[in-house]
N, CA, C and O atoms as a Maestro MAE file, in Angstrom:
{
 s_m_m2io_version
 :::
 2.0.0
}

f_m_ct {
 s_m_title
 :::
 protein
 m_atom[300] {
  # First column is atom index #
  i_m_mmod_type
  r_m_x_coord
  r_m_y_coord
  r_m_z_coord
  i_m_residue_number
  s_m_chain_name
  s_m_pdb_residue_name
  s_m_pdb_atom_name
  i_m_atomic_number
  :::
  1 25 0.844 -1.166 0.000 1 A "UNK " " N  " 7
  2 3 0.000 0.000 0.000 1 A "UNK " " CA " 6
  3 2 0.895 1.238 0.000 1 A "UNK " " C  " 6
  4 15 2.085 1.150 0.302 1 A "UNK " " O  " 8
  5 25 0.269 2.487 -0.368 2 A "UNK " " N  " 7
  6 3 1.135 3.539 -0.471 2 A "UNK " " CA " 6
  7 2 0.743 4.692 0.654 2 A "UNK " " C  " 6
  8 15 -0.376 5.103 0.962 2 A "UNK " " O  " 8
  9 25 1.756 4.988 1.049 3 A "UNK " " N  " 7
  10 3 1.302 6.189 1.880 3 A "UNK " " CA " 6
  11 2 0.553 7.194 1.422 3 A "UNK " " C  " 6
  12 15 -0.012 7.856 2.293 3 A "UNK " " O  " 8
  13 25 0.331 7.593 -0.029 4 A "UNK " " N  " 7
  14 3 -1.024 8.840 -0.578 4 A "UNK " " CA " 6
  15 2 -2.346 7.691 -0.425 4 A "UNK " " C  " 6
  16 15 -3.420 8.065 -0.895 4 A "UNK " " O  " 8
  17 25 -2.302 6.621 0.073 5 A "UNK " " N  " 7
  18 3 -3.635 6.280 0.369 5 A "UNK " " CA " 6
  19 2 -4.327 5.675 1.239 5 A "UNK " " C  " 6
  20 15 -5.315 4.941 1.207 5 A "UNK " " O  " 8
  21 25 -3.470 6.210 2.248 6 A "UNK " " N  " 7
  22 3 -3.731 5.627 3.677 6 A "UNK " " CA " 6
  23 2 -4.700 6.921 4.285 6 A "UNK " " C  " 6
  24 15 -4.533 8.063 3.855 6 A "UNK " " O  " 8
  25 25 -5.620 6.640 5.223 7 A "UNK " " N  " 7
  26 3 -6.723 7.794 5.647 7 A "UNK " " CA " 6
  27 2 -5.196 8.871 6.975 7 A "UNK " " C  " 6
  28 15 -4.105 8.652 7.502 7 A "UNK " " O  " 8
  29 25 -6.250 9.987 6.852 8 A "UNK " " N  " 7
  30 3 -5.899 10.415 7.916 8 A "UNK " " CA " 6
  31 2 -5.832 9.608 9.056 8 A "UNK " " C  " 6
  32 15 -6.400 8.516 9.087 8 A "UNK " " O  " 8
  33 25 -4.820 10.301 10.531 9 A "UNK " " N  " 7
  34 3 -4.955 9.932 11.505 9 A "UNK " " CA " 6
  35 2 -4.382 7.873 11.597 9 A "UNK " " C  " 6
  36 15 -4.606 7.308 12.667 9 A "UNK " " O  " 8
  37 25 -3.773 7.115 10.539 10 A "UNK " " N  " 7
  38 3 -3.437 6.327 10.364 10 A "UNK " " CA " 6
  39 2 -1.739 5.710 10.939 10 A "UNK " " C  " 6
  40 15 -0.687 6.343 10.842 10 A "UNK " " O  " 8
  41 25 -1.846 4.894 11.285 11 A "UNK " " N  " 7
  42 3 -0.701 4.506 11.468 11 A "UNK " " CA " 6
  43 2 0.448 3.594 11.162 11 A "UNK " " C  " 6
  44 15 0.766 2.752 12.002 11 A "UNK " " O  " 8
  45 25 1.102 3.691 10.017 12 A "UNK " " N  " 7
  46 3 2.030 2.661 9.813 12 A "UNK " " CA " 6
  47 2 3.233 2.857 9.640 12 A "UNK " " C  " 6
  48 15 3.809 3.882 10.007 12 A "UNK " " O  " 8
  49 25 4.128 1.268 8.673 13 A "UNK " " N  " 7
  50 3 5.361 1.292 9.144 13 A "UNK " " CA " 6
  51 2 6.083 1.075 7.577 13 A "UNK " " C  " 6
  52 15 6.046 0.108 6.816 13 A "UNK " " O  " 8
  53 25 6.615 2.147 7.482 14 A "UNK " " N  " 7
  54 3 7.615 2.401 6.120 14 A "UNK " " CA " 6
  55 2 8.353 0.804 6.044 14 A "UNK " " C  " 6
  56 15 9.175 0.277 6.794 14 A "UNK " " O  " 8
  57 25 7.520 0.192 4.521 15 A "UNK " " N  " 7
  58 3 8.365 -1.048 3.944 15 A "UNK " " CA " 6
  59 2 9.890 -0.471 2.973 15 A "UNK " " C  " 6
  60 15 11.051 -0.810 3.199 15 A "UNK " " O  " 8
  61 25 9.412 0.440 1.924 16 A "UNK " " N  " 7
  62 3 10.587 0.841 1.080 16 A "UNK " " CA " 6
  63 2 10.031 2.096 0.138 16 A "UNK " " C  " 6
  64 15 8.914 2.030 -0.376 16 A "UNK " " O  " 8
  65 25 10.931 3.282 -0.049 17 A "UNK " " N  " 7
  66 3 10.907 4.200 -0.738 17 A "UNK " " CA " 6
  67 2 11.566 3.760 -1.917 17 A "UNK " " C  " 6
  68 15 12.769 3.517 -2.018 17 A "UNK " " O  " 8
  69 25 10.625 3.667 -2.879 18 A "UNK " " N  " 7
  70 3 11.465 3.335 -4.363 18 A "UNK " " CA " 6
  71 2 11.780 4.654 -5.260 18 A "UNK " " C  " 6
  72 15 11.513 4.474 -6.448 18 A "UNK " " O  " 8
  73 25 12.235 5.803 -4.979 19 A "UNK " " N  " 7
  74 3 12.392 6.712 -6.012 19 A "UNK " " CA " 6
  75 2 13.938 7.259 -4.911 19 A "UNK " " C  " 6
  76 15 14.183 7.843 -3.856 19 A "UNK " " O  " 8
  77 25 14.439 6.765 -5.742 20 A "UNK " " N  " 7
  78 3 16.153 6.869 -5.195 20 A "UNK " " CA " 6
  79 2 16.473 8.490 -4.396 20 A "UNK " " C  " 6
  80 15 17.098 8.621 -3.344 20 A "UNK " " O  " 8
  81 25 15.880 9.584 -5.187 21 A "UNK " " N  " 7
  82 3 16.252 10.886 -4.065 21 A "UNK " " CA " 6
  83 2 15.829 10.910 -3.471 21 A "UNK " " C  " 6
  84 15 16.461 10.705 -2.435 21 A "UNK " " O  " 8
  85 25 14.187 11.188 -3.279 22 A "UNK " " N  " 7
  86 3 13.623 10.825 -2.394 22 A "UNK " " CA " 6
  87 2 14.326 10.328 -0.982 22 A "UNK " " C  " 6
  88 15 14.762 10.961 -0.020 22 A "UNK " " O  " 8
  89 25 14.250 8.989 -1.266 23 A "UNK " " N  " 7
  90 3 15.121 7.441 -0.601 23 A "UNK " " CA " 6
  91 2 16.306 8.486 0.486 23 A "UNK " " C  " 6
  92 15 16.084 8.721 1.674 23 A "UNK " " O  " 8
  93 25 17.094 8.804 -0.012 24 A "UNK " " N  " 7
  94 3 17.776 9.530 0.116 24 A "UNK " " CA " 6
  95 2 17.388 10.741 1.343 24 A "UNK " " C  " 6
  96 15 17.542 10.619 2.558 24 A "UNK " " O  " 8
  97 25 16.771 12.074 0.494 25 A "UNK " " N  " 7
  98 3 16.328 12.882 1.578 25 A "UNK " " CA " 6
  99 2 15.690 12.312 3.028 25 A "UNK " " C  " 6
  100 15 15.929 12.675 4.179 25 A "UNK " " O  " 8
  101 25 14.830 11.329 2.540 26 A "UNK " " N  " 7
  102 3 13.817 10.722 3.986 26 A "UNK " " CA " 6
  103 2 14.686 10.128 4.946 26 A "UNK " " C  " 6
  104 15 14.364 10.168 6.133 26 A "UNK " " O  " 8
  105 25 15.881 9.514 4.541 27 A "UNK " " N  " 7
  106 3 17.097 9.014 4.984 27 A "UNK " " CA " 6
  107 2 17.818 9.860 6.048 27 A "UNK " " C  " 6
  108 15 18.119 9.599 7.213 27 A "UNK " " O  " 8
  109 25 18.007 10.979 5.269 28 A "UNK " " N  " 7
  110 3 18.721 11.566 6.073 28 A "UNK " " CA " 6
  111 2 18.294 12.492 7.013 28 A "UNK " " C  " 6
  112 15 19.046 13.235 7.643 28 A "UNK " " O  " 8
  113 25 16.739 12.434 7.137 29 A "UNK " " N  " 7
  114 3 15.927 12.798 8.396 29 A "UNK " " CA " 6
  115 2 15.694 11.616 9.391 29 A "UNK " " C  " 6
  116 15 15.119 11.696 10.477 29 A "UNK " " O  " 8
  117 25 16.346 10.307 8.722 30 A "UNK " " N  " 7
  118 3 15.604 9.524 9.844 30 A "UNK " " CA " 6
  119 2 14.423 8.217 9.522 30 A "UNK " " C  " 6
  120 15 13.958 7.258 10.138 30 A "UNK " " O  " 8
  121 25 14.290 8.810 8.251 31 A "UNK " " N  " 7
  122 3 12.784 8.065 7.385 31 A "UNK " " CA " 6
  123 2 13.025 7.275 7.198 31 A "UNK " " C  " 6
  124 15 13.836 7.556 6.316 31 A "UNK " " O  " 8
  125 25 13.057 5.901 7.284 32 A "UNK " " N  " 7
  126 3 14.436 4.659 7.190 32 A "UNK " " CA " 6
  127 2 13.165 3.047 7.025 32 A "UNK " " C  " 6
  128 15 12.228 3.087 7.822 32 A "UNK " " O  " 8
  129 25 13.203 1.909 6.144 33 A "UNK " " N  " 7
  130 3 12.512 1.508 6.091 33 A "UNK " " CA " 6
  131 2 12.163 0.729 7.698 33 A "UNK " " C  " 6
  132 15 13.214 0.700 8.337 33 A "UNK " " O  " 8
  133 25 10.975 0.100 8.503 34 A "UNK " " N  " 7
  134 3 11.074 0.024 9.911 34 A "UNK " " CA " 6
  135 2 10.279 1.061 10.523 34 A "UNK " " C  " 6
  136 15 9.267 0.869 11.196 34 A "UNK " " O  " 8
  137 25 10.532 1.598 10.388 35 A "UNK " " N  " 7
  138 3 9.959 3.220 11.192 35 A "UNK " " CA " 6
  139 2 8.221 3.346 11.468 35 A "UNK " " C  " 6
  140 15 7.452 2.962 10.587 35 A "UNK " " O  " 8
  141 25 7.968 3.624 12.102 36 A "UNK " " N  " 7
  142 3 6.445 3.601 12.392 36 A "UNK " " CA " 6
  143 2 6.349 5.220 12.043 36 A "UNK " " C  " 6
  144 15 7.225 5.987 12.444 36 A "UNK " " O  " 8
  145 25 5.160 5.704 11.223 37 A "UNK " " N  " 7
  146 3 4.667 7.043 11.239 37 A "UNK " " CA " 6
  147 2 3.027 7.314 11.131 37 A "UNK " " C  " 6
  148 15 2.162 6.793 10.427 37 A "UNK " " O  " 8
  149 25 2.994 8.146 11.934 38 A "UNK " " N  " 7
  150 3 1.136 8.256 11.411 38 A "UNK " " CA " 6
  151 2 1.043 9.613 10.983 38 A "UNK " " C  " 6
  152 15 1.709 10.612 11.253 38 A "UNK " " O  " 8
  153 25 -0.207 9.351 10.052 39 A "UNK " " N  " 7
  154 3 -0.454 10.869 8.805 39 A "UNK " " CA " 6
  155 2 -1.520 11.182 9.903 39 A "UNK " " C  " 6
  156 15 -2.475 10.736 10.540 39 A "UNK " " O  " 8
  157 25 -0.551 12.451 9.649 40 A "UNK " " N  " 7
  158 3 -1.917 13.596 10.718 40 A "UNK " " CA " 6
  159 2 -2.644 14.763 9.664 40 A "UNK " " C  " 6
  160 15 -3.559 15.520 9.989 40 A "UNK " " O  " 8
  161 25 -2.030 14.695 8.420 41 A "UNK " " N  " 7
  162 3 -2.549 15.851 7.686 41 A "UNK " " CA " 6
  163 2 -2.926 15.434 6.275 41 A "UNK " " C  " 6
  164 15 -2.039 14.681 5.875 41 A "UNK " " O  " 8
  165 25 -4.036 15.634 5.183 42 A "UNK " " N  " 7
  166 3 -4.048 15.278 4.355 42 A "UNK " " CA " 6
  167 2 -4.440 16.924 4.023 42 A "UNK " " C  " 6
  168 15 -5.027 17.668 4.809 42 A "UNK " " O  " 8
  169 25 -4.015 17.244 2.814 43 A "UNK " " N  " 7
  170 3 -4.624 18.673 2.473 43 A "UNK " " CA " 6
  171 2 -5.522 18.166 1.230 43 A "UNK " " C  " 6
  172 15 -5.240 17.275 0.428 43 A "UNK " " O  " 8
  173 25 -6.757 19.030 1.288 44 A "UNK " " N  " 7
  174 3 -7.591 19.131 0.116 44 A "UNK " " CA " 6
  175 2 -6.993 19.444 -1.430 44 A "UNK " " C  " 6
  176 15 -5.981 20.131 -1.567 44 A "UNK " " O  " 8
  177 25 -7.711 18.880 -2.569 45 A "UNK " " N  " 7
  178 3 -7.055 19.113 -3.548 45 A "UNK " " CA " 6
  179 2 -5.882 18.479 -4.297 45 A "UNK " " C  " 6
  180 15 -5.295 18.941 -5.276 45 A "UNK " " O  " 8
  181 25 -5.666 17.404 -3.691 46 A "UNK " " N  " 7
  182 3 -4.651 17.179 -3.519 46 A "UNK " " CA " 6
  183 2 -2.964 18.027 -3.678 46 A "UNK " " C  " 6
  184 15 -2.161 18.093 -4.609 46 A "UNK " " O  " 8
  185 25 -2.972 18.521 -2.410 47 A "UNK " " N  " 7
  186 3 -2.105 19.024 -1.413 47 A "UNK " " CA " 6
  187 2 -1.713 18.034 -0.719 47 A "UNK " " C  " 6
  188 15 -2.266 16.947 -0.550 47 A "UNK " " O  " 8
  189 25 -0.202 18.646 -0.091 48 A "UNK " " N  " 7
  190 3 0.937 18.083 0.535 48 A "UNK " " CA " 6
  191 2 -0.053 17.377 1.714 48 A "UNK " " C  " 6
  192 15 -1.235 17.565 2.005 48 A "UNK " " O  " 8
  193 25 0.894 16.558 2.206 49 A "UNK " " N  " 7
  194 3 0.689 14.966 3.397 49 A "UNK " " CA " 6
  195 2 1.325 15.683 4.364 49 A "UNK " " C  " 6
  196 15 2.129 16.566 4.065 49 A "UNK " " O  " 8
  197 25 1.030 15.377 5.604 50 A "UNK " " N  " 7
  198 3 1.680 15.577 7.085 50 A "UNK " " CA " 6
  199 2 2.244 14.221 7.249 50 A "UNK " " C  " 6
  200 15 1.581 13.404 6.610 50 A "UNK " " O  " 8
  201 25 3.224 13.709 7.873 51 A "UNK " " N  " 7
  202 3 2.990 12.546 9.069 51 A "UNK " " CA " 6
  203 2 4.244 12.738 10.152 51 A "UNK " " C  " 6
  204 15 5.438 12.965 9.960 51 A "UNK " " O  " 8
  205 25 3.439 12.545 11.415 52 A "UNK " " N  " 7
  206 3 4.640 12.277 12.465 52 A "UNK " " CA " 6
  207 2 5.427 11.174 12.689 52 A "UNK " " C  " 6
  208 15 5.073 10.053 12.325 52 A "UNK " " O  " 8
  209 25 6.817 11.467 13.450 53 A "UNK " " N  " 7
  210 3 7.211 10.411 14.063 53 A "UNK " " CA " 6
  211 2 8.014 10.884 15.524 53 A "UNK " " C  " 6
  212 15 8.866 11.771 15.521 53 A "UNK " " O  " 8
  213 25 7.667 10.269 16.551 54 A "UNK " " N  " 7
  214 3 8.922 10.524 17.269 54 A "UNK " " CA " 6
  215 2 7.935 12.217 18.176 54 A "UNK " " C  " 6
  216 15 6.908 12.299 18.850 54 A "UNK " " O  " 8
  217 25 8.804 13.100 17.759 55 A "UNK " " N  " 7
  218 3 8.674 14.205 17.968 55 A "UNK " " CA " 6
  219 2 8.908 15.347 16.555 55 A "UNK " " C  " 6
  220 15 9.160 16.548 16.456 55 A "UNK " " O  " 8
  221 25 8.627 14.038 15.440 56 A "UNK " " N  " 7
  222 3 8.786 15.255 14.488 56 A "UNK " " CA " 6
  223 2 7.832 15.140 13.313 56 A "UNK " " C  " 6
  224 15 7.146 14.147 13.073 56 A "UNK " " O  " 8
  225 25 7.870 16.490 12.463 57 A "UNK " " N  " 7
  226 3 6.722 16.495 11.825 57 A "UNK " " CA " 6
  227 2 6.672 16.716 10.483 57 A "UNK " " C  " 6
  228 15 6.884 17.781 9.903 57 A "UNK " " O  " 8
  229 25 6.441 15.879 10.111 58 A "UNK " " N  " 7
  230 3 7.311 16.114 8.096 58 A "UNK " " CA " 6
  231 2 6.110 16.329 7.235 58 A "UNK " " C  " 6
  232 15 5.030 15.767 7.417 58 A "UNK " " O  " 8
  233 25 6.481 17.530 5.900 59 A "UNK " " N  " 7
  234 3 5.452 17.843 5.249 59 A "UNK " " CA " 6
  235 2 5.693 17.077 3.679 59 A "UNK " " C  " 6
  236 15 6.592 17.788 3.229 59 A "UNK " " O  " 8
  237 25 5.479 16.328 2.909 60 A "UNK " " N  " 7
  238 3 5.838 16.100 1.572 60 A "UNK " " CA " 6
  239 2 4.371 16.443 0.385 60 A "UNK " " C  " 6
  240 15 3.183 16.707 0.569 60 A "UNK " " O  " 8
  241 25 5.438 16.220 -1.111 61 A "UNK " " N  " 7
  242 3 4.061 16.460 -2.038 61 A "UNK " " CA " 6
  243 2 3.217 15.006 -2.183 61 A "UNK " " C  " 6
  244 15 3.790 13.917 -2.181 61 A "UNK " " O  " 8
  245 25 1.993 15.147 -2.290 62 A "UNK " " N  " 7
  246 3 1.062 14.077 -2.354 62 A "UNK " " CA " 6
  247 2 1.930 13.015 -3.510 62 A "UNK " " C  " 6
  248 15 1.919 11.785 -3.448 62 A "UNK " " O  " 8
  249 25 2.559 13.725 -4.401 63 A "UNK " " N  " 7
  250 3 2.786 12.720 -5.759 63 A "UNK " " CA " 6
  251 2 4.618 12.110 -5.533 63 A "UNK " " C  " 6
  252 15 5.154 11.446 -6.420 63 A "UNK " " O  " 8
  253 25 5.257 12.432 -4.401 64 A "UNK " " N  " 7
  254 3 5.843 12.080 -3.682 64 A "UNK " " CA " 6
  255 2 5.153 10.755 -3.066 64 A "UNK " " C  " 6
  256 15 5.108 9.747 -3.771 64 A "UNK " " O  " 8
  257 25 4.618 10.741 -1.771 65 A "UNK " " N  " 7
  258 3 4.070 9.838 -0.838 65 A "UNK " " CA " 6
  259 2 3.720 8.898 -1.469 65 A "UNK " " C  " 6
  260 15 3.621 7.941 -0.700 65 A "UNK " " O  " 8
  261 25 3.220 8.365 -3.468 66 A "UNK " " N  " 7
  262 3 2.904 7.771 -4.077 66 A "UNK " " CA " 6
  263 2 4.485 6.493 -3.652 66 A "UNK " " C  " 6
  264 15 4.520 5.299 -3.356 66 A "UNK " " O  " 8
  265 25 5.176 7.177 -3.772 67 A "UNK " " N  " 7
  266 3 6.583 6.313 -4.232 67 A "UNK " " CA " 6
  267 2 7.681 5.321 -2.668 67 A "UNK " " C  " 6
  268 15 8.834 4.890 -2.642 67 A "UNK " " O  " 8
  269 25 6.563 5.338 -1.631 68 A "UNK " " N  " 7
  270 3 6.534 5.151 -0.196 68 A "UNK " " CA " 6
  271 2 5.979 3.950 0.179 68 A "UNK " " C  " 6
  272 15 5.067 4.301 0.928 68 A "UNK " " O  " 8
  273 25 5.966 2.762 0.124 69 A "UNK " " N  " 7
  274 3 5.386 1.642 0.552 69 A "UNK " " CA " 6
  275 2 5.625 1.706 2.115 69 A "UNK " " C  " 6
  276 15 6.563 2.060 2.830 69 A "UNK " " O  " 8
  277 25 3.964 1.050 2.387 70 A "UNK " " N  " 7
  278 3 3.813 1.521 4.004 70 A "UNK " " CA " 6
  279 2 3.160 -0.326 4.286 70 A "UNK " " C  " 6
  280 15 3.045 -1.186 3.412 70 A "UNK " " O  " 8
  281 25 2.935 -0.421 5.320 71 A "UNK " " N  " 7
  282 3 2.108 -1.306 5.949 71 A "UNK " " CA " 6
  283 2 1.585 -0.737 7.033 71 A "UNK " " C  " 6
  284 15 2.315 -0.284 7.916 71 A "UNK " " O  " 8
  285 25 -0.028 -0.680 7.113 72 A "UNK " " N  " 7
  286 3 -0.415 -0.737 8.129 72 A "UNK " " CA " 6
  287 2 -0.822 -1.451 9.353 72 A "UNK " " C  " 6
  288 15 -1.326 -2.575 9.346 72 A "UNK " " O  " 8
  289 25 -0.492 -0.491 10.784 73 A "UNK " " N  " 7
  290 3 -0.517 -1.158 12.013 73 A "UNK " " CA " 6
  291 2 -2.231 -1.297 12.217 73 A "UNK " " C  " 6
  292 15 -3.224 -0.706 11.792 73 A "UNK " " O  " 8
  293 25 -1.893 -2.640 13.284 74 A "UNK " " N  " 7
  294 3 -3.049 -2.798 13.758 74 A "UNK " " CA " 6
  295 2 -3.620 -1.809 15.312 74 A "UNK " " C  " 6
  296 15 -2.936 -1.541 16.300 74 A "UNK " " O  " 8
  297 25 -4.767 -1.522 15.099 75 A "UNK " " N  " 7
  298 3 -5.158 -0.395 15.806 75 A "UNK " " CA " 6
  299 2 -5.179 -0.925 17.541 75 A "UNK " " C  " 6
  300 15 -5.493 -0.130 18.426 75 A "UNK " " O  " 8
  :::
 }
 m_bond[299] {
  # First column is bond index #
  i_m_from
  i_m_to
  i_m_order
  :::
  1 1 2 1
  2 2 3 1
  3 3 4 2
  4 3 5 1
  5 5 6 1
  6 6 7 1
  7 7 8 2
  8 7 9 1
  9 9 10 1
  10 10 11 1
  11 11 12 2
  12 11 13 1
  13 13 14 1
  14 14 15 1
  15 15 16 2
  16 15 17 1
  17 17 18 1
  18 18 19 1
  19 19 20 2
  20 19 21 1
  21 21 22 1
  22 22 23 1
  23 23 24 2
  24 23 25 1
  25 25 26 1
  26 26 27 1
  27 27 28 2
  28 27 29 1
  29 29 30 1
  30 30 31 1
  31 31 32 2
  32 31 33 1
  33 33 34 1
  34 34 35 1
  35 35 36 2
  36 35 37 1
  37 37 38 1
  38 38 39 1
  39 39 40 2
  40 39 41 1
  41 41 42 1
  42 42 43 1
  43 43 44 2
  44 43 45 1
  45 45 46 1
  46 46 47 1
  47 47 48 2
  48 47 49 1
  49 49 50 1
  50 50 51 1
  51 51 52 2
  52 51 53 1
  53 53 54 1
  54 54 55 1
  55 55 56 2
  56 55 57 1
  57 57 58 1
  58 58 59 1
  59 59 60 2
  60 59 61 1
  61 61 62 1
  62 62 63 1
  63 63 64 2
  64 63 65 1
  65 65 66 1
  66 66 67 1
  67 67 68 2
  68 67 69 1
  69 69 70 1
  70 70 71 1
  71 71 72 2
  72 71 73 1
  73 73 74 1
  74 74 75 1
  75 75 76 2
  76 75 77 1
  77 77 78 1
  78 78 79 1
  79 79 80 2
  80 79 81 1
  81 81 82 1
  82 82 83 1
  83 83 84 2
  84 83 85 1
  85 85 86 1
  86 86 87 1
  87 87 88 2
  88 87 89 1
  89 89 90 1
  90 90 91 1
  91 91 92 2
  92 91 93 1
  93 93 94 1
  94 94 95 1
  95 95 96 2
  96 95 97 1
  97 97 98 1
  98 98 99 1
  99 99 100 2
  100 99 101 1
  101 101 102 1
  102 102 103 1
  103 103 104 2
  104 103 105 1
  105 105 106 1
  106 106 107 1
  107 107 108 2
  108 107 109 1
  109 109 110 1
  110 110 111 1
  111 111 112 2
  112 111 113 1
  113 113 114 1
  114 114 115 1
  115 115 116 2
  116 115 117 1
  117 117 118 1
  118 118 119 1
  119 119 120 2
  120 119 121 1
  121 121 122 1
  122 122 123 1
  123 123 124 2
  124 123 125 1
  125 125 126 1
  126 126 127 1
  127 127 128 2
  128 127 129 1
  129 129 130 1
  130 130 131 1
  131 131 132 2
  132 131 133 1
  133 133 134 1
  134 134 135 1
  135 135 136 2
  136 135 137 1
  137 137 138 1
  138 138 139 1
  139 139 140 2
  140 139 141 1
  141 141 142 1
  142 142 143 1
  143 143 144 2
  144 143 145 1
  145 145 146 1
  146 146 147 1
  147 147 148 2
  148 147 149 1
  149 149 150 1
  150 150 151 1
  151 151 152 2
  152 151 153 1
  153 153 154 1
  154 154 155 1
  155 155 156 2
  156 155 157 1
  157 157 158 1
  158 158 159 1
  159 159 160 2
  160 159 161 1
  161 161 162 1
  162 162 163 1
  163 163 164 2
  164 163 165 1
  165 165 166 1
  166 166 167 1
  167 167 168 2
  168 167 169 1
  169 169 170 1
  170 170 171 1
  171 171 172 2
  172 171 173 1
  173 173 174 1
  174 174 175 1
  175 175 176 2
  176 175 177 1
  177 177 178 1
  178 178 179 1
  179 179 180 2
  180 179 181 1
  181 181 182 1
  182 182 183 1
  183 183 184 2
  184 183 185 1
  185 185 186 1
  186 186 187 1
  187 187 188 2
  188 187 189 1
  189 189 190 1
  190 190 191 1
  191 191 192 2
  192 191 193 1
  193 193 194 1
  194 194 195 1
  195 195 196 2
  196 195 197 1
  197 197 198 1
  198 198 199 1
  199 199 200 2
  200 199 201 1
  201 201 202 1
  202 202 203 1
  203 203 204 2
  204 203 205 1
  205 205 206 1
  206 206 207 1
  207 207 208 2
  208 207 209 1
  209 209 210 1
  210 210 211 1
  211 211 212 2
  212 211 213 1
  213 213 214 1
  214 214 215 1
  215 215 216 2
  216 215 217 1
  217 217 218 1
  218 218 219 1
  219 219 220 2
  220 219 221 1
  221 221 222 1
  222 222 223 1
  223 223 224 2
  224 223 225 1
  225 225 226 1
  226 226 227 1
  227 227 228 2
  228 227 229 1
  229 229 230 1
  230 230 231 1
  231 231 232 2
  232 231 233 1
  233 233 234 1
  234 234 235 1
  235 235 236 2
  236 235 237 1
  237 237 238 1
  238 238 239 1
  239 239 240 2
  240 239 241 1
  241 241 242 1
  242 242 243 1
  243 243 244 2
  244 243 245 1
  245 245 246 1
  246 246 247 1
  247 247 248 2
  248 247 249 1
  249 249 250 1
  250 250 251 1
  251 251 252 2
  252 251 253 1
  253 253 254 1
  254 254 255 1
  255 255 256 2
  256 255 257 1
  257 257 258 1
  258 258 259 1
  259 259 260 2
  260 259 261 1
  261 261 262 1
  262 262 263 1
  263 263 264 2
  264 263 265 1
  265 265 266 1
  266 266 267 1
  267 267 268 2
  268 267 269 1
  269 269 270 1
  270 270 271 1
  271 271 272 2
  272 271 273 1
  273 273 274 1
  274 274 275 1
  275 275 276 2
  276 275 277 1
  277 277 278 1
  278 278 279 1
  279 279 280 2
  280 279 281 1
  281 281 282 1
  282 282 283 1
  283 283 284 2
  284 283 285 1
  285 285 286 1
  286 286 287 1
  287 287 288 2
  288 287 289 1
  289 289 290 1
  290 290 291 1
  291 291 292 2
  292 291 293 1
  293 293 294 1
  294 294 295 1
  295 295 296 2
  296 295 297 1
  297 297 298 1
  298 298 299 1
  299 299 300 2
  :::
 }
}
């Protein structure tokens, strides 16, 4: 599943970023496959994604988050 299609308020756990810069930038915040994050923000229109982790709070473009394989946790 991809992270642009997970609901708000969701919680899961980054399998693999397949778009190599990307890969990269999320990396070097921390974004690492493993990681648990939940989307706190979806913007209308499609507009940029929120999701936390930790204590932090990352904004990306929706057509980004496409390229993000997630699994979701059980509630």
């Amino acid at each position: 599943m991809k992270l642009s299609e997970i609901p708000k308020q969701s919680s899961v756990k980054i399998l693999e970023i397949t778009q190599p810069f990307l890969r990269t930038k999320l990396m070097e915040m921390g974004i690492v496959p493993g990681v648990e994050i939940t989307l706190t923000l979806k913007a209308p229109f499609n507009g940029p994604i929120a999701f936390a982790y930790g204590n932090t709070q990352i904004s990306i473009r929706l057509e980004d988050a496409e390229f993000i394989q997630v699994n979701p946790l059980a509630p």
